[in-house]
Backbone bond lengths (Angstrom), bond angles and torsions (degrees), N, CA, C in turn:
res aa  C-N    CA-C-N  psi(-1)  N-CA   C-N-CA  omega(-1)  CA-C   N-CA-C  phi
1 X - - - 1.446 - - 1.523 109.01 -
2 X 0.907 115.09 131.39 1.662 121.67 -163.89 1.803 104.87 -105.28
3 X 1.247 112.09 127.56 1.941 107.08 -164.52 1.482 80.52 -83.73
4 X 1.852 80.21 162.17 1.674 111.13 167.04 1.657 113.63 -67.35
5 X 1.214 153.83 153.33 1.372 157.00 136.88 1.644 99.12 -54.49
6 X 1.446 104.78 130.39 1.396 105.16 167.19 1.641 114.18 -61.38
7 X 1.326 110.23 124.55 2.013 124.08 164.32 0.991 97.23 -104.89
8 X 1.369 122.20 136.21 1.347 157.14 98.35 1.066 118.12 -28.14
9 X 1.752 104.29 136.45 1.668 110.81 177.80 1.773 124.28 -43.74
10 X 0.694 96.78 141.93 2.079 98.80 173.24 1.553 99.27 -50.01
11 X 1.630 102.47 118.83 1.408 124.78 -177.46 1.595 131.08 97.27
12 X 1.748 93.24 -11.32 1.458 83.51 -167.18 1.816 106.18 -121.71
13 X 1.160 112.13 103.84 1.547 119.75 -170.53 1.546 92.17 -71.08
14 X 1.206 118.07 124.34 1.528 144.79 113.55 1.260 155.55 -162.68
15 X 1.524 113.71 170.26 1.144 114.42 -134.37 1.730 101.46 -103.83
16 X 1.212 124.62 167.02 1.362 110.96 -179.03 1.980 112.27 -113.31
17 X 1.302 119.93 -20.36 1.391 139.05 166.70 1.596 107.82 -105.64
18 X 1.106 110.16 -6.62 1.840 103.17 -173.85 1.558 95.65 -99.78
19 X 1.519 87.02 -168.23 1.467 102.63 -167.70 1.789 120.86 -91.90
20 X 1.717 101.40 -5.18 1.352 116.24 -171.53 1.404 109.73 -105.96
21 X 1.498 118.88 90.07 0.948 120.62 174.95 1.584 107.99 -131.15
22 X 1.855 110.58 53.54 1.530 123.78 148.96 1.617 133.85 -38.18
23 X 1.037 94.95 -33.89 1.753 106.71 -174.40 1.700 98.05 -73.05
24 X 1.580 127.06 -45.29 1.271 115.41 -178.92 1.405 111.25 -86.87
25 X 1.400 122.19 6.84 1.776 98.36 -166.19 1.562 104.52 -65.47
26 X 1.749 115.27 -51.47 1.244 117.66 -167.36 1.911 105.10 -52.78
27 X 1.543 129.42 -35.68 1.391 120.05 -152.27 2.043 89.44 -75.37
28 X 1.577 113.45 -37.62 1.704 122.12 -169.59 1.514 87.34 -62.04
29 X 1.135 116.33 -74.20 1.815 117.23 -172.87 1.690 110.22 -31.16
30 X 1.344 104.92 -49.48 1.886 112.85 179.15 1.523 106.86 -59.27
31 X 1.259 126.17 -48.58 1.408 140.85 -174.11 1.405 115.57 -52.24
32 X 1.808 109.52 -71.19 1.353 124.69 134.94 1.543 132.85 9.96
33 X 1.177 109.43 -65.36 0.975 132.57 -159.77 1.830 119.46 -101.26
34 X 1.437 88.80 -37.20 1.359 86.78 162.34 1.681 121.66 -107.54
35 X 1.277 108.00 34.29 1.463 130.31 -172.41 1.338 85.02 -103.91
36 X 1.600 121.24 -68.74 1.351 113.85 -157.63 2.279 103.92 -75.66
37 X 1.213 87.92 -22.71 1.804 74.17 166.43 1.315 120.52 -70.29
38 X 1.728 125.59 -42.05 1.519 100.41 175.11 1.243 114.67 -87.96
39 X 1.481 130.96 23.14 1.407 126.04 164.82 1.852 105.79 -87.47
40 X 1.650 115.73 -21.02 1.226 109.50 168.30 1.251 128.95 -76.37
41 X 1.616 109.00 -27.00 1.402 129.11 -170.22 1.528 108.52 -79.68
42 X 1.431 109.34 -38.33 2.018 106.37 176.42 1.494 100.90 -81.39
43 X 1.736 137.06 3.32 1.487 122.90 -169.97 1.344 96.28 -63.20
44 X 1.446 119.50 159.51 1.455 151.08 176.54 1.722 83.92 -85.29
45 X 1.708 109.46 114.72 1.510 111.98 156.90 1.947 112.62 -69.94
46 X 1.468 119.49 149.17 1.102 100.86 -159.10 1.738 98.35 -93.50
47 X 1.504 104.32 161.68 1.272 114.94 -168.02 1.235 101.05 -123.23
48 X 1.405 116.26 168.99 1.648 146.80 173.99 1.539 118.39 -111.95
49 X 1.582 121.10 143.45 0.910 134.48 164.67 1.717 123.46 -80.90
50 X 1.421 119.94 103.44 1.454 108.13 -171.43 1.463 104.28 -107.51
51 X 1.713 92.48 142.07 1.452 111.57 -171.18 1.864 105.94 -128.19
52 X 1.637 108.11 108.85 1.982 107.25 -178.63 1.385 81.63 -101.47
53 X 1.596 92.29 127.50 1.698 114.40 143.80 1.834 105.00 -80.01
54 X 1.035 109.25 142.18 1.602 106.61 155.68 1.562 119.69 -134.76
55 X 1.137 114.76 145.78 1.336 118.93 -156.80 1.269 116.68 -153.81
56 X 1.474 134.37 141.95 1.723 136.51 -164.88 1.147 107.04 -80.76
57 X 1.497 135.58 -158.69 1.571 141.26 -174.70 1.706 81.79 -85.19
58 X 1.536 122.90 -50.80 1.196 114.74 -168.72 1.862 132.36 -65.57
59 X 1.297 94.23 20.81 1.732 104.60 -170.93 1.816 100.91 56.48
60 X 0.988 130.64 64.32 1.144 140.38 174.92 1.289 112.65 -131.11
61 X 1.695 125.85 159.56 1.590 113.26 -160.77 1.878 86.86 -113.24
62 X 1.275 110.83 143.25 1.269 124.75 176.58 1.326 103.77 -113.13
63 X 1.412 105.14 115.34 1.980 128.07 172.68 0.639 136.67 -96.16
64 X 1.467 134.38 116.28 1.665 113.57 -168.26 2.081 92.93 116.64
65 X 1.455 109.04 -8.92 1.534 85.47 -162.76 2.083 110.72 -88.56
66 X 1.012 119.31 152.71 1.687 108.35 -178.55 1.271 111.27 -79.49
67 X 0.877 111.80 134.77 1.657 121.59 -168.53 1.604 106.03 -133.15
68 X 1.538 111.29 94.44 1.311 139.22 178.15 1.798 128.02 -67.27
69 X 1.608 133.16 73.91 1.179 91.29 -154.96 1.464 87.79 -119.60
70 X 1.809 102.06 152.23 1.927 112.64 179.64 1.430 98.17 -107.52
71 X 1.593 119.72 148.05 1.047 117.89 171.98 1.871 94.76 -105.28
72 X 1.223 116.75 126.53 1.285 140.80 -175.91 1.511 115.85 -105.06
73 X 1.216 117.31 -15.15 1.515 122.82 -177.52 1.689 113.71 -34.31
74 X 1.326 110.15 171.86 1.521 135.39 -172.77 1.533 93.45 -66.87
75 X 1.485 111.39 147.79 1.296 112.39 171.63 1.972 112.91 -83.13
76 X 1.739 96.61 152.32 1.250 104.15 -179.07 1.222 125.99 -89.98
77 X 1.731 132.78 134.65 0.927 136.46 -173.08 1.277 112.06 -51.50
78 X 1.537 108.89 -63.53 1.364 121.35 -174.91 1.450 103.73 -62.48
79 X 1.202 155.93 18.99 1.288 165.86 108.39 1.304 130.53 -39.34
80 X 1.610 112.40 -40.12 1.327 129.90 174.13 1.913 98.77 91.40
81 X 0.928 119.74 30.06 1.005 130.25 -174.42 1.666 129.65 94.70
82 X 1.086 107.61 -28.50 1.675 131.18 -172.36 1.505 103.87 -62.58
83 X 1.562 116.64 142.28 1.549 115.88 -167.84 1.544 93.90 -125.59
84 X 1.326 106.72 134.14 1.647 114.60 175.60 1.433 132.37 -70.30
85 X 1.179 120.38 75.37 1.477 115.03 -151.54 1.501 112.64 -33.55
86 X 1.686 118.11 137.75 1.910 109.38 -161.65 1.537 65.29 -139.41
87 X 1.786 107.23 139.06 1.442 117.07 -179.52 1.427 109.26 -160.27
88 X 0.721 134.12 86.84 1.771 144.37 -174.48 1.791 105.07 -102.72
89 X 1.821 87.44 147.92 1.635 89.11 -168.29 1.730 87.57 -151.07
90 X 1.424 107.67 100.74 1.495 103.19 175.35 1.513 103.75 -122.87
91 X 1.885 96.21 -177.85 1.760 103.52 175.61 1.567 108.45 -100.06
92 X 1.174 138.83 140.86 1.317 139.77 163.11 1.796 102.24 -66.28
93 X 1.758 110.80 132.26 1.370 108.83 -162.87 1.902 104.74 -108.92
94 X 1.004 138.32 178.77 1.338 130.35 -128.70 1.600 98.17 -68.24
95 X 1.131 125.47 -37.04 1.252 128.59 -175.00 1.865 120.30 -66.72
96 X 1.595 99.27 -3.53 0.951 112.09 -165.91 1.653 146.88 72.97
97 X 1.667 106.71 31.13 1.186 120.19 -152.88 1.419 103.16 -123.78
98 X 1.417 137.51 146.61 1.673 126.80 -170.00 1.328 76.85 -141.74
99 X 1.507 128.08 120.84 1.785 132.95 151.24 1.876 107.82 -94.91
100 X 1.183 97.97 156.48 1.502 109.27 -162.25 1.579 91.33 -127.89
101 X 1.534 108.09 160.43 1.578 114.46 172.93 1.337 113.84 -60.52
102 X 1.258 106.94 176.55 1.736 95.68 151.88 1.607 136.76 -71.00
103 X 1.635 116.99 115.74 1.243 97.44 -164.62 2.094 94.04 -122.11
104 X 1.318 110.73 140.10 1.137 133.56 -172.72 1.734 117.17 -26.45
105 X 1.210 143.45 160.13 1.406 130.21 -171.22 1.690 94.49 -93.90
106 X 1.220 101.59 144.66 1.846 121.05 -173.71 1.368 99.68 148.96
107 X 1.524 105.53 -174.86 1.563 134.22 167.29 1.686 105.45 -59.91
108 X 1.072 109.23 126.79 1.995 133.48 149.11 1.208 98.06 -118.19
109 X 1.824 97.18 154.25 1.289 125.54 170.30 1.647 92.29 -120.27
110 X 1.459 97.36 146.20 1.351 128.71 -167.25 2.016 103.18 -117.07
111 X 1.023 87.06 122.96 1.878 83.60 -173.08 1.822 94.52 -130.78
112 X 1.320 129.64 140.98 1.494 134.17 -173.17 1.359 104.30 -130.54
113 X 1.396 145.24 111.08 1.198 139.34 -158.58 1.676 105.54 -148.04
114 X 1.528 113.24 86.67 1.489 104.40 163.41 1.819 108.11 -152.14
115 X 1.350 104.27 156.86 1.389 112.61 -170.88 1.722 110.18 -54.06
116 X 1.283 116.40 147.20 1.423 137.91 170.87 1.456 96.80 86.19
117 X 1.312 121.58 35.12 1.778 108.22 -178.70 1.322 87.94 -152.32
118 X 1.614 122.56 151.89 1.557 114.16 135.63 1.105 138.99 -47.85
119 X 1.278 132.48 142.23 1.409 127.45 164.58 1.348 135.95 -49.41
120 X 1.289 115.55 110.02 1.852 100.44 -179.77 1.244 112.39 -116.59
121 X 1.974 102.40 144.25 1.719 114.08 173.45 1.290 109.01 -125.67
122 X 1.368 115.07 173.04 1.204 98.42 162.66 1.556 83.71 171.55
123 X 1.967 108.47 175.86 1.473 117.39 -173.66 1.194 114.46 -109.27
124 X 1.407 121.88 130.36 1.714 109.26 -176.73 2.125 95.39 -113.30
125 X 1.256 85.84 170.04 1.884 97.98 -172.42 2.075 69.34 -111.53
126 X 1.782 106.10 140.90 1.117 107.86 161.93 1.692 105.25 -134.16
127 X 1.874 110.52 118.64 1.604 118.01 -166.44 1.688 94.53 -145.01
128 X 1.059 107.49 38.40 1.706 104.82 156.28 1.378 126.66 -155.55
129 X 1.069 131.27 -165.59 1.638 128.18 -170.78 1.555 100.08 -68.64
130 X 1.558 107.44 -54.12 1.177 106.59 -149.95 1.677 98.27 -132.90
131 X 1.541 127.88 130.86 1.695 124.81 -150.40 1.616 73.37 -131.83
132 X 1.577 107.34 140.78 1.481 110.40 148.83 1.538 106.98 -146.86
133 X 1.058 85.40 144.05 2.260 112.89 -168.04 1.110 106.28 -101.20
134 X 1.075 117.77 108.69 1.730 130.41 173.11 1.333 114.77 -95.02
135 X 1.490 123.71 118.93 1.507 107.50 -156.51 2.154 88.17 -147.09
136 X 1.783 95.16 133.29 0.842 96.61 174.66 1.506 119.16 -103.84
137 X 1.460 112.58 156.68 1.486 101.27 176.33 1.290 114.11 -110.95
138 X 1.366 113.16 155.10 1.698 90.82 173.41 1.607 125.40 -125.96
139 X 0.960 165.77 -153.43 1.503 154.23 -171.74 1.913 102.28 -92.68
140 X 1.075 116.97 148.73 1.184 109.24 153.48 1.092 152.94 -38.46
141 X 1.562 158.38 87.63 1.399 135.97 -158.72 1.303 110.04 -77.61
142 X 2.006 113.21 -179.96 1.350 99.35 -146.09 1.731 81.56 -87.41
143 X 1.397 116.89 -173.21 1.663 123.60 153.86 1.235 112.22 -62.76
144 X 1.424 128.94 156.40 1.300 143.22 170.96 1.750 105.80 -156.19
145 X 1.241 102.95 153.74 1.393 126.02 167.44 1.275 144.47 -146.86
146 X 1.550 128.32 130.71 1.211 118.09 -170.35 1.305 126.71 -71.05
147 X 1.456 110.46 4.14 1.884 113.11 173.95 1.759 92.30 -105.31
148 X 1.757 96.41 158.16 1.524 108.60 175.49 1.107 135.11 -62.69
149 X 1.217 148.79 137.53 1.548 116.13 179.34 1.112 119.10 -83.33
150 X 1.723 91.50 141.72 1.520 118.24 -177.66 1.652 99.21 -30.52
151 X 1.609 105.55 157.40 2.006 137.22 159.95 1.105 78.58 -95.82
152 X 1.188 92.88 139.04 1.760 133.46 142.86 2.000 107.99 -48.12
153 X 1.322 102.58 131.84 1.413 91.97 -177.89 1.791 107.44 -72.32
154 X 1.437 118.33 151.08 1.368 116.89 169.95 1.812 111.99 -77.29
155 X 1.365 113.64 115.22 1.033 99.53 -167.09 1.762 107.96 -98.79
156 X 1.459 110.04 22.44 1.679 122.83 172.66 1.551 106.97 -72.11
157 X 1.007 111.59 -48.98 1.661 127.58 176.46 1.485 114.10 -23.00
């Protein structure tokens, strides 16, 4: 049985050992090219390690407190816009320190939530390897209100 010679479509000379292989440059260049775009599009954006100290008016470490953090950052291109909800909820441990995974470079919100203190929030910018949040707490203030306080009912009546 005697093989076919490879043909090429009508018009388009090339060769498969020669030097004329015009007909594929444009499809390798397309390939190329969109090789190195989804190798940009799956990259890992780089992230930071976040580390909250928490601490009283008295420079003392408070343990035990919940330490809430949202990652709020800019949306990602290579996402198409869509943001991955990132939501961590740990305890600060005796020394008073809460470490977080690695979470991507942008805006976190920082939330501090434990009894005998006010609550603290606030927004951090995160642009390095390693971010640490120093957060003070401060005592409770007393209650107040803008109505009078209640009379005692008269109980002669």
């Amino acid at each position: 049985m005697r093989r076919r010679p490879f043909c090429p479509a009508p018009g388009i000379k090339a060769t498969i050992n020669g030097n004329n292989l015009k007909a594929m440059q444009p499809l390798s260049r397309f390939l190329t090219i969109g090789l190195a775009a989804a190798t940009l599009l799956v990259a890992d954006p780089q992230k930071s390690t976040i580390k909250v100290e928490v601490k009283n008016q008295f420079d003392k470490p408070v343990e035990n407190a919940s330490v809430i953090l949202d990652f709020v950052g800019s949306h990602q291109i290579t996402k198409l816009g869509k943001r991955k909800a990132t939501h961590w909820e740990v305890h600060t441990n005796q020394q008073g320190i809460a470490t977080f995974p690695p979470v991507p470079y942008g805006t976190i919100q920082v939330q501090v939530i434990t009894k005998k203190y006010q609550t603290f929030g606030d927004k951090f910018e995160v642009d390095s390897d390693e971010k640490k949040v120093e957060v003070k707490l401060n005592p409770p203030q007393g209650q107040y209100s803008v109505h009078p306080p209640l009379k005692p009912a008269d109980p002669d009546k």
